[in-house]
N, C-alpha and C positions, 0 to 999 in steps of 0.2 A: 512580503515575508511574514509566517507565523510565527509569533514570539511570545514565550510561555516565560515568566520572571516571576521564579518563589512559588511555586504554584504547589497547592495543597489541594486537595479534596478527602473529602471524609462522606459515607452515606445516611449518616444522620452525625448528630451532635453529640452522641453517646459513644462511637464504633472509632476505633483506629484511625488513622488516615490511610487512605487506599493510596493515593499520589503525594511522597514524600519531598518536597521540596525541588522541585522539577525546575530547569533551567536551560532552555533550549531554542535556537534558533534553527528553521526552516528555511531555506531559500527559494525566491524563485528561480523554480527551473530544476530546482532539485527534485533526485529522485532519491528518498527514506526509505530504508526498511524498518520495521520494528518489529522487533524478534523478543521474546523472552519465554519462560516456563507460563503454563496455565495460572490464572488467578493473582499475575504481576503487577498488571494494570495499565497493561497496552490499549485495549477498548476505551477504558477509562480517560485513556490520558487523549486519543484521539476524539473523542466523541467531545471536548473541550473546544477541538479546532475549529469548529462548526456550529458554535451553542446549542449544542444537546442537553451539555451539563457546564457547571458552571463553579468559580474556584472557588473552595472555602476561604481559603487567605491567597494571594500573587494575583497577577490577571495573567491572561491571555492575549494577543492584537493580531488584526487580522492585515496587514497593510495598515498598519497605525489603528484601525478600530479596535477599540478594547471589546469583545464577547459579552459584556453586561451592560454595555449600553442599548434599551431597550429600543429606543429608537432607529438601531442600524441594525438589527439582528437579520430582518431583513436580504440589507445588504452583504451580509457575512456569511449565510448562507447562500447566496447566488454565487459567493465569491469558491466556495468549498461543498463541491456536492459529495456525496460519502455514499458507499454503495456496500452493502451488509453483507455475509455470507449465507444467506438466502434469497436469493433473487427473487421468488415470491411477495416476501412481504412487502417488494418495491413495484408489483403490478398494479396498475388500479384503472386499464383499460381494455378493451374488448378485442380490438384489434393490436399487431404491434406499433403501425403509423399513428395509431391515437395515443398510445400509451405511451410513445417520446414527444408525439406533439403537449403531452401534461405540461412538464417543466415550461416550457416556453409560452406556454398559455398561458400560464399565471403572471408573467413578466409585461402581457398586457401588449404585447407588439404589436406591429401591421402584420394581416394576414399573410403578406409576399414574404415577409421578412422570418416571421413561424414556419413557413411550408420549405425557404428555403435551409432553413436549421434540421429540419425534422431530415429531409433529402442528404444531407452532407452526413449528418451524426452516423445514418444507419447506412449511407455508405462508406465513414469510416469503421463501424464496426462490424462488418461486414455483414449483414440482413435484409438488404435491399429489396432480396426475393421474398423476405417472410411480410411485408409491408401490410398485406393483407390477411394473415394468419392470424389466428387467435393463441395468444401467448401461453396457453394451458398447454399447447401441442410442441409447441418449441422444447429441446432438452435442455436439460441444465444448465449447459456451456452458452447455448444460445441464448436462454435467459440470460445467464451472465451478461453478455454481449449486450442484448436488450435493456438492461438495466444502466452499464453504459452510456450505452448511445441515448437515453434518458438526460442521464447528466451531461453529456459534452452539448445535448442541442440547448442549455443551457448559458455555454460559453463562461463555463468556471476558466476560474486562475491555478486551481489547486483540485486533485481527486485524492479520497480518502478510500483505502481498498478493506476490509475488513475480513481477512481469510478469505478473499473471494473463490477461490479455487478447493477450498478444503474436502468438498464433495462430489469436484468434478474427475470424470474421466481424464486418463493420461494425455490422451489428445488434444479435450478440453482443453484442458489444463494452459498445454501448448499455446492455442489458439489466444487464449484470452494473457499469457506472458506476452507474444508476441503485439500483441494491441499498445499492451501497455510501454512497451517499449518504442513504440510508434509515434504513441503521446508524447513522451519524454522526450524524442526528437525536435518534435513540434513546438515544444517549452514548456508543457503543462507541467505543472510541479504535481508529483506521486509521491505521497504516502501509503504507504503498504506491509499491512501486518500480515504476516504469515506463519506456518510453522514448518513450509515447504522450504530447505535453506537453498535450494539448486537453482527455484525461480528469482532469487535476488542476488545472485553472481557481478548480473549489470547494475547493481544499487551505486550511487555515488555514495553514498552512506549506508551504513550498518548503526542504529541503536539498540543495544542490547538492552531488557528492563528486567532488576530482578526485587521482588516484596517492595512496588513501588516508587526504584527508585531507578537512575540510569547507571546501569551495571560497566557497560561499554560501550564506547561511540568508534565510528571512524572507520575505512574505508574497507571494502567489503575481504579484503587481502590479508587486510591488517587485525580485523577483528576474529575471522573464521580461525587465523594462525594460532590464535591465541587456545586450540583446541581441549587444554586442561582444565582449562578456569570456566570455559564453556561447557565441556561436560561436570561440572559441579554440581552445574544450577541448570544440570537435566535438557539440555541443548550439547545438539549436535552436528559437525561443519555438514557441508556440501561432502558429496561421497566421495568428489575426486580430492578434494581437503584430506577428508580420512582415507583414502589412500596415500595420500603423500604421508604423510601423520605416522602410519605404521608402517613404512616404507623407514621413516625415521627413524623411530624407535627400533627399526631392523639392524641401524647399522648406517644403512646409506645417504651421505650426504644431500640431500636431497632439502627443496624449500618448501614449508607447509604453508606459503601463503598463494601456493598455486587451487586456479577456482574452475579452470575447464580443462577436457579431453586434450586439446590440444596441446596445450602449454605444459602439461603435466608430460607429452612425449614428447614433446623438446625438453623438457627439463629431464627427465630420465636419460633417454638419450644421450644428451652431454654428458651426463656422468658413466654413462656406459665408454662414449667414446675414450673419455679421459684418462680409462684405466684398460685400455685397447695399446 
């Protein structure tokens, strides 16, 4: 479990606090979304999880390690790999098979034990064929994926997503939802900030953040419903959300905490039938 208690950050000693008193638990196996307006402090608050950054006042624990203790930092980040919205700044090999075998190299393994991480990673995320490509030729999505499969040949407890998709093609896009939902099967706990609200439909959780602080919590139905208090603070549901939404406001009794195509025409549906 990630467990954030009281947690403050500020970028220097002089400036605001960017992270307002932050009180949050993480499960394992859960999948988080974190959603707010620009300049909230959704980065902020993840890059904590990982020790990037570190709390001015509360702690952090990563499975009972507290984030400041120096001596396990180490182990805190083997425990939470976290992958940026540029997949670039996460290349630092020549080949793609070199460039997942990184992470695992540093952990010091038997070589049988590296080869067979590097083999599994990038055949879950599906590259198996780019193994010997040079990762400048790969497209964004691919990157994606490669950056990925970096972290799982790792064997994290927890992935941290950072907009990962913000750049990518629509199909991309697809491609790299669909992994992550794979993971999630598998039990890896997913954290994933976005500003895509369609690709976290399947969230167990929804956190909404707004100036800092936790705006909304709770389940992906329950929070998108809440479509007034979310467009306040410049967020916006899933499209099929806002259709049911102004389907509402039309008149028709209809539920706004529906999140896909399907459910949204059984729920119409019935009320069509009802008045048949």
């Amino acid at each position: 479990m990630i467990k954030a208690e009281n947690l403050f950050y500020l970028y220097d000693k002089n400036s605001s606090p960017v992270l307002k008193d932050i009180n949050l638990d993480i499960q394992q196996g859960e999948y988080t979304a974190v959603i707010g307006p620009n300049g909230c402090g959704k980065s902020t608050l993840v890059k904590h999880f990982n020790g990037l950054l570190f709390p001015a006042n509360g702690s952090v624990q990563v499975d009972g390690i507290n984030t400041t203790d120096s001596s396990s930092i180490h182990q805190v980040r083997q425990k939470v790999g976290m992958i940026f919205q540029n997949p670039d700044n996460q290349v630092v090999a020549m080949t793609v098979e070199e460039d997942v075998a990184f992470g695992p190299g540093n952990l010091k393994l038997p070589p049988g034990e590296i080869q067979k991480r590097i083999y599994e990673a990038m055949e879950t995320a599906g590259i198996s064929k780019y193994a010997q490509h040079p990762p400048h030729n790969l497209s964004g999505g691919e990157k994606q994926l490669l950056a990925l499969a970096g972290i799982l040949a790792m064997h994290p407890s927890y992935i941290i997503l950072d907009e990962p998709t913000s750049s990518l093609a629509p199909d991309e896009r697809q491609k790299v939802a669909r992994l992550l939902q794979q993971l999630h099967k598998k039990g890896i706990t997913i954290i994933h900030i976005t500003h895509n609200m369609d690709e976290i439909v399947h969230a167990d959780r929804i956190i909404v953040m707004e100036s800092g602080k936790i705006f909304l919590e709770g389940p992906p139905g329950e929070v998108f419903s809440r479509v007034d208090e979310l467009k306040k603070i410049g967020i916006g549901p899933p499209k099929i959300t806002e259709l049911m939404w102004q389907l509402k406001k039309a008149g028709i009794d209809v539920s706004t905490s529906i999140l896909t195509v399907e459910d949204a025409c059984k729920e119409i549906a019935s009320k069509v039938n009802t008045h048949v």
